[in-house]
N, C-alpha and C positions, 0 to 999 in steps of 0.2 A: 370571538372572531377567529375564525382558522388562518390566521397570517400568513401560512408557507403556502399552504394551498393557494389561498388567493395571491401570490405574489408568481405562484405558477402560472396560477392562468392569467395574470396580467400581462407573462410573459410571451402566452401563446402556447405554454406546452399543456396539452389536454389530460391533464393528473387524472379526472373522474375517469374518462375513457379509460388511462392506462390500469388505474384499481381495480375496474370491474373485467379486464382482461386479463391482470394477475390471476385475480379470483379464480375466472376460468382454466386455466391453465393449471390452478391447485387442485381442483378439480380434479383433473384427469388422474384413470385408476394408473396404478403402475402397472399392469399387463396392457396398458397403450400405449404406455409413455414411449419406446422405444419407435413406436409410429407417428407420433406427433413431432419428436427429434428428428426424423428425419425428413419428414414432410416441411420442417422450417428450413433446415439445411439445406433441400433443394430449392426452398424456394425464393432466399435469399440471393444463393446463384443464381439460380436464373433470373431473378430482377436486374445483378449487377454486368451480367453477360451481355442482357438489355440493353439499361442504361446506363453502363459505365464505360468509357473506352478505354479507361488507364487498367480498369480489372482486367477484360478481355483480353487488354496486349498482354497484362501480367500471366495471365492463366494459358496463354497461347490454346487457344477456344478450339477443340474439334472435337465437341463431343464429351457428352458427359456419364461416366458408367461406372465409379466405384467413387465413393468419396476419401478413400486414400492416394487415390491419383492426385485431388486440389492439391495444391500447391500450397508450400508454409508460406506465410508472410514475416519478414524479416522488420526493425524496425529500420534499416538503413533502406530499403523499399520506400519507404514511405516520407524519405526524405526529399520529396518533389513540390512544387508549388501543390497550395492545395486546390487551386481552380482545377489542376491538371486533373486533380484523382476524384473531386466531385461527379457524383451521378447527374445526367445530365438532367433528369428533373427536380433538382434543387440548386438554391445557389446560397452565398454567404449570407445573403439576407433572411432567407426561409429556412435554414438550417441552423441549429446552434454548432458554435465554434469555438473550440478550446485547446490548449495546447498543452503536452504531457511535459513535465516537471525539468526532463533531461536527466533524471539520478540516472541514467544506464548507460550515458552519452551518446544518445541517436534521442534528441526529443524532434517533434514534429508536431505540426499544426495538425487538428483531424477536424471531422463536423459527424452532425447524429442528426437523423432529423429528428422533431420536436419529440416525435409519438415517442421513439427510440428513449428520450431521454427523458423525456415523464416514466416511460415501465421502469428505467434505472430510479428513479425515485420514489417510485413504488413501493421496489422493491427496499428499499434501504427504509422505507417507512413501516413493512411489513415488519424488518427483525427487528426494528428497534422498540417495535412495541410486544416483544418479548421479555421484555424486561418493562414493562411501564413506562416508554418512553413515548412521548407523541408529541412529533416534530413540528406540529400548530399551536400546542401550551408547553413545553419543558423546555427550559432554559439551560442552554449551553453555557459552561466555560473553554472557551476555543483556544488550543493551545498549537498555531498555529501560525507560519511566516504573513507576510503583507505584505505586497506591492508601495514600494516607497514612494515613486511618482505620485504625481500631486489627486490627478485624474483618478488613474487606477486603484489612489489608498481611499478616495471618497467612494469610490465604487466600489469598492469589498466593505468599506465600512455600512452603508445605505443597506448592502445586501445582509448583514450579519442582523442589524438592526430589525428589518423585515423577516427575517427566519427565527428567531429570538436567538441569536449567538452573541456571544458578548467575548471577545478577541482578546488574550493574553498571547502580546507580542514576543513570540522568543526569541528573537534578533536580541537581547540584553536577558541573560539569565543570572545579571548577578543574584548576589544576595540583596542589596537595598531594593532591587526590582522585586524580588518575589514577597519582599517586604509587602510590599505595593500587593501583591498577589493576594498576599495573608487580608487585607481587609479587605480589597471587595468579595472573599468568601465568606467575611464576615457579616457584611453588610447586603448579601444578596441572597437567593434562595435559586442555588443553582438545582441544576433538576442531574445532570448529567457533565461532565470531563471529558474531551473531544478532543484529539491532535495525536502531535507525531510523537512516538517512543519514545527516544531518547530526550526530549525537551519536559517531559512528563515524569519520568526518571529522576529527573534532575530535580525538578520539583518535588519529588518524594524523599528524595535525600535532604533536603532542606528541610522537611518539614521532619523526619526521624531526627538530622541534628537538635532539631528543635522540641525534641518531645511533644508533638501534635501531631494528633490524630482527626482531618480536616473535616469528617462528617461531626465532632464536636463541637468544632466552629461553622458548619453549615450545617444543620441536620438535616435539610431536605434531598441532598447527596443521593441518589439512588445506586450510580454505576461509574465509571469508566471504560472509555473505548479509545482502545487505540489503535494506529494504525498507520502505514507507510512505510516503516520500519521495522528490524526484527525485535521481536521479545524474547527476552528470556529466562527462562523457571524464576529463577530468583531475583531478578527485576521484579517479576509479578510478583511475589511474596513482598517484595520492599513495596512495590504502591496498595498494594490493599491491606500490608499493614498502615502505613504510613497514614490512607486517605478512609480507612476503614469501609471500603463497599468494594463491592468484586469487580475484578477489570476481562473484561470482553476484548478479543481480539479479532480486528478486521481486516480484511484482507480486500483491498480494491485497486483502481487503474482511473486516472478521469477518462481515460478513450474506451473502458469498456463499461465502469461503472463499477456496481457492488458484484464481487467475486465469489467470496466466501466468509459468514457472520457466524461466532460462536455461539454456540446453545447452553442451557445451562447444567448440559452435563459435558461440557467443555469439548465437545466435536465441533469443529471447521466444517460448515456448513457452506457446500457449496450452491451456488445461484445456479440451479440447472432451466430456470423458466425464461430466462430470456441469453442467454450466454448456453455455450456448449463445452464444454471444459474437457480438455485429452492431456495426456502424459507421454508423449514419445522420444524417443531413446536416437541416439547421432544418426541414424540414419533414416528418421522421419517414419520407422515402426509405432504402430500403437502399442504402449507398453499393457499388462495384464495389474488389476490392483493390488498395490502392495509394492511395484517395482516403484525403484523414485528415475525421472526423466525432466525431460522440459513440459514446462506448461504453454500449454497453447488451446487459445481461445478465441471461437466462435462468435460473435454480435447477431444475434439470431437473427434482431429488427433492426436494424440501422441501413436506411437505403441509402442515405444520404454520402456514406461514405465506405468501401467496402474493409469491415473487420474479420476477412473467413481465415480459419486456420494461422490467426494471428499469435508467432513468436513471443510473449510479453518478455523473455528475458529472467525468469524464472525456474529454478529449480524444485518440483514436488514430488509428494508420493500420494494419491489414493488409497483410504484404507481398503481392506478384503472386506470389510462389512458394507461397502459402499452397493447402491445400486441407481440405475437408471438416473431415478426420479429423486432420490436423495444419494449426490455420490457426497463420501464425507474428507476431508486433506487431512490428512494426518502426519505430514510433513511439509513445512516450506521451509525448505535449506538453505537459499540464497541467489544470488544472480548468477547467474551463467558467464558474467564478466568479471564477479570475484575472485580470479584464480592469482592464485601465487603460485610461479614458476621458479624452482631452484637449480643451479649449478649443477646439479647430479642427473636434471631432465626430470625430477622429481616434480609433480605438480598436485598441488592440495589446495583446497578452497580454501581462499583468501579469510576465511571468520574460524579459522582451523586457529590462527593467532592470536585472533581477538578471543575466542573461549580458552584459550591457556594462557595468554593476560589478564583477561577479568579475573579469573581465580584467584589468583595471587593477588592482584593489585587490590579486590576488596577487601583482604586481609587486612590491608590497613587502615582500613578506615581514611584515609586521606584522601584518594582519585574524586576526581567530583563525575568527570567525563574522559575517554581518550577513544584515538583513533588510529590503526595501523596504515603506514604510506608504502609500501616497497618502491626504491630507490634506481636500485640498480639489481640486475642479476641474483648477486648475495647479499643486497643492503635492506633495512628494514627499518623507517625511525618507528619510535613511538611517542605522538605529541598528547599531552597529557596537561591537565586543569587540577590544582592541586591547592590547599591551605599550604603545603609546605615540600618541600625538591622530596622526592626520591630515595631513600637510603641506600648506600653500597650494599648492604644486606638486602633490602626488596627486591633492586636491578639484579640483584646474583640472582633471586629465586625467580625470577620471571628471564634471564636467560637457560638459567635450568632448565627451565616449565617447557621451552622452546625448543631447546637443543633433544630433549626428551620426546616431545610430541609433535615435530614438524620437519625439525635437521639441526644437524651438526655444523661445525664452521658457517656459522652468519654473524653478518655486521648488523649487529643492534644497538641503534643508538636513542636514546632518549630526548625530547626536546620539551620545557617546561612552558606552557601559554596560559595567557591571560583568558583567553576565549577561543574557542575552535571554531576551524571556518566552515562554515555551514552554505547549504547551496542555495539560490537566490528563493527558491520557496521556503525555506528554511529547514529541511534536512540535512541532518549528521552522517554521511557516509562513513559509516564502521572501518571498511579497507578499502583501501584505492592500492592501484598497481599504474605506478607511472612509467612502465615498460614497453617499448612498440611492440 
C-alpha cells in the first residue's frame, strides 16, 4: 500500500496530477527552459493581479513590462491577517494552511492551493528517491520538535504514523533519552535520518562517545538528511562517521517548499520546476553567478496565496556552473538577520563567532552544544552544554580565536546550561543579536 500517497489524496491534494506535471516539466530541453520560466512568472502575476487585492495594492498595479520592476516581498509584508492576502478564489478551507517556524522573527501564517502543494511533494519525492528513498515504504527516524498541546501532539502524531515517520522528540536530548534512541534503532529497520542539524549532531556525538557506529545497530540505514539548519564540513564528518551512511543536505521553507536537495556528487541542487530562485544584492539588482546576495524566491504555482519575488531571509551564492534548468547553490551563508554589529561600526555575520568558537571549543572534546547571544553593543555570552565548566586555558583560547578573527576589546562572557533553549519547533538558533 502506498501510505503517503494515499493519505495525500485523502487529503484532497492531487500527488498523481502533480507527478505527471513534474515529469513534464523535466522534460523540457534547456534551450526552452528560459521560455517556460518566464511564461510561469507572468503567469503567476497575472492570476494574482486578478484575484488578489492584497497583491495588487502590494504591487501598485499599472502595468506590467520587466520582471525587475515586481516588487520584493519582505516577510514583515506578509504579517497581515491571512483572509486579507488570500486570492479571492480560495479560501481557508480549499487551501492548505500553514505557518512558518518564526526562526527569522517575522513568522506568518501563508496558504498554497492544494495542486501548489502536491508539485512541492513531488518534488521532495523526486530527490529522495535518488538515493533509494520512497516515501510510501522507507521508514523515517524523525528528529524533529512536536506541538505539545494535546490536539496538535495527536495530530502530528496520526500524520507521522500515516507517512511512515517514526518521531524522535528533541525537546530532551539528554543522554538517558538517546539511551531510549539507541534501541528503537535497534529494534527497527529504519530506512533513512530526518530532522534538524544541530539535534542530529548531538546525537552523533553521543553515539562517537559511545564507540558506535548506528548502521551496525540498524543496518538497513541507507542515508541521512538534514535540514533547517546550517551544517558544517566537520559536523558532516562526525555524523557519517558516527552513523556510518552519507548525509545529504536540504535546503527548504514550509511557505515555499523543497529549495535545494544534494546530489551525490555533493551540489545543492536547486528546485528550478516549480520555484524560481534569484540572488540580488542591497538594492534589488540581479546578481551574475558566483556573486553571493539575498535569496529570493518565486512559487511559480501557488494561486492561493502570492509568493513572487519573495525575500526568505537568506544569504547565497549560485555557482558559475549553474544554468537555467539546473542552477546549482554553492553557498548558503546564513540569514540576513545574523549580524553582529561592533563598537568600531564594524559589522560581520553573526556565525563569524560561532566558526572561531567551534574550533577551539571541539578541541576539547567536552562542548556537547553552544550558542552565541550578543548582549549589548560590545557584550557577547556564550551559553554552552558541557560534561564539565570550561577551563581558564580553553576561555583564553576561544577569546583569542575572537579577538583575532572578529575584534578586539569585547565582553565575552561564558554561561554553563543544562539545555539550550530551542524554538517552539525545536530549532537551535546558532546566534541571536539581542540589539534594536
Amino acid at each position: 500500500m502506498d501510505w503517503f500517497k494515499l493519505s495525500l489524496q485523502l487529503n484532497k491534494f492531487p500527488i498523481k496530477r502533480a507527478q505527471k506535471t513534474l515529469e513534464k516539466i523535466q522534460a523540457i530541453p534547456e534551450e526552452e527552459y528560459a521560455e517556460y520560466q518566464r511564461r510561469r512568472r507572468n503567469s503567476i502575476i497575472d492570476y494574482h493581479i486578478q484575484h488578489n487585492s492584497f497583491y495588487r495594492e502590494f504591487f501598485n498595479w499599472d502595468g506590467f513590462d520587466d520582471w525587475k520592476h515586481v516588487p520584493i516581498m519582505k516577510k514583515a509584508d506578509l504579517q497581515h491577517p491571512l483572509q486579507e492576502r488570500l486570492s479571492s478564489t480560495y479560501n481557508t478551507k480549499t487551501a492548505y494552511i500553514g505557518k512558518t517556524s518564526g526562526s527569522s522573527g517575522h513568522p506568518f501564517i501563508f496558504a498554497k492551493n492544494r495542486f501548489a502543494h502536491a508539485l512541492s511533494w513531488a518534488g521532495f519525492q523526486d530527490r529522495y528517491k535518488w538515493y533509494d528513498i520512497d516515501l510510501n515504504k522507507s521508514l523515517q527516524a524523525r528528529f524533529y520538535g512536536i506541538p505539545l498541546d494535546f490536539y496538535g501532539n495527536i495530530q502530528e502524531r496520526l500524520k507521522d504514523r500515516i507517512s511512515l515517520r517514526r518521531r524522535f522528540n528533541i525537546f530532551d536530548l539528554s543522554e538517558s533519552k538517546m539511551e531510549v534512541f539507541l534501541k528503537r534503532f535497534k529494534n527497527s529497520n529504519f530506512d533513512y535520518l530526518n530532522g534538524y542539524t544541530s539535534a542530529i549532531v548531538l546525537f552523533a556525538r553521543f553515539l562517537k562517545d559511545k564507540g558506535i557506529v548506528l548502521k551496525e545497530l540498524c543496518p538497513s540505514l541507507k542515508i541521512c538528511i538534514v535540514t533547517s539548519e546550517r551544517l558544517f564540513e566537520k559536523d558532516k564528518e562526525l555524523i557519517e562517521n558516527s552513523m556510518g551512511v552519507p548525509v545529504i543536505n536540504e535546503y527548504g521553507a514550509s511557505e515555499v517548499g523543497l529549495i535545494a536537495f544534494e546530489d551525490e556528487n555533493n551540489h545543492w541542487i536547486v528546485n528550478s520546476e516549480d520555484l524560481y530562485l534569484e540572488i540580488l544584492d542591497e538594492n534589488n539588482n540581479i546578481l551574475p553567478y558566483g556573486e553571493e546576495g539575498r535569496v529570493v524566491i518565486t512559487s511559480l504555482f501557488n494561486k492561493a496565496h502570492p509568493m513572487i519575488r519573495y525575500d526568505i531571509g537568506d544569504i547565497g551564492c549560485l555557482s558559475k556552473d549553474s544554468t537555467l534548468k539546473k542552477p546549482i547553490l554553492e553557498k548558503l551563508i546564513g540569514r540576513t538577520n545574523d549580524i553582529a554589529r561592533l563598537p568600531d561600526g564594524k559589522v560581520v555575520p553573526g556565525l563569524t563567532f560561532y566558526y572561531v568558537t567551534k574550533t577551539v571549543i571541539e578541541d576539547s572534546g567536552n562542548i556537547k552544544e553552544f550558542v552565541i547571544i550578543q548582549t549589548e553593543i560590545e557584550s557577547f555570552k556564550i551559553e554552552y552544554v558541557s560534561k564539565n565548566e570550561l577551563s581558564t586555558e580553553q576561555k583564553n583560547k576561544i577569546l583569542a580565536a575572537i579577538a583575532t578573527y572578529v575584534g578586539k576589546n569585547l565582553n565575552i562572557t561564558f554561561e554553563r546550561k543544562d539545555i539550550l533553549k530551542r524554538s517552539p519547533s525545536g530549532k537551535l538558533k546558532q546566534f541571536t543579536s539581542l540589539l534594536k
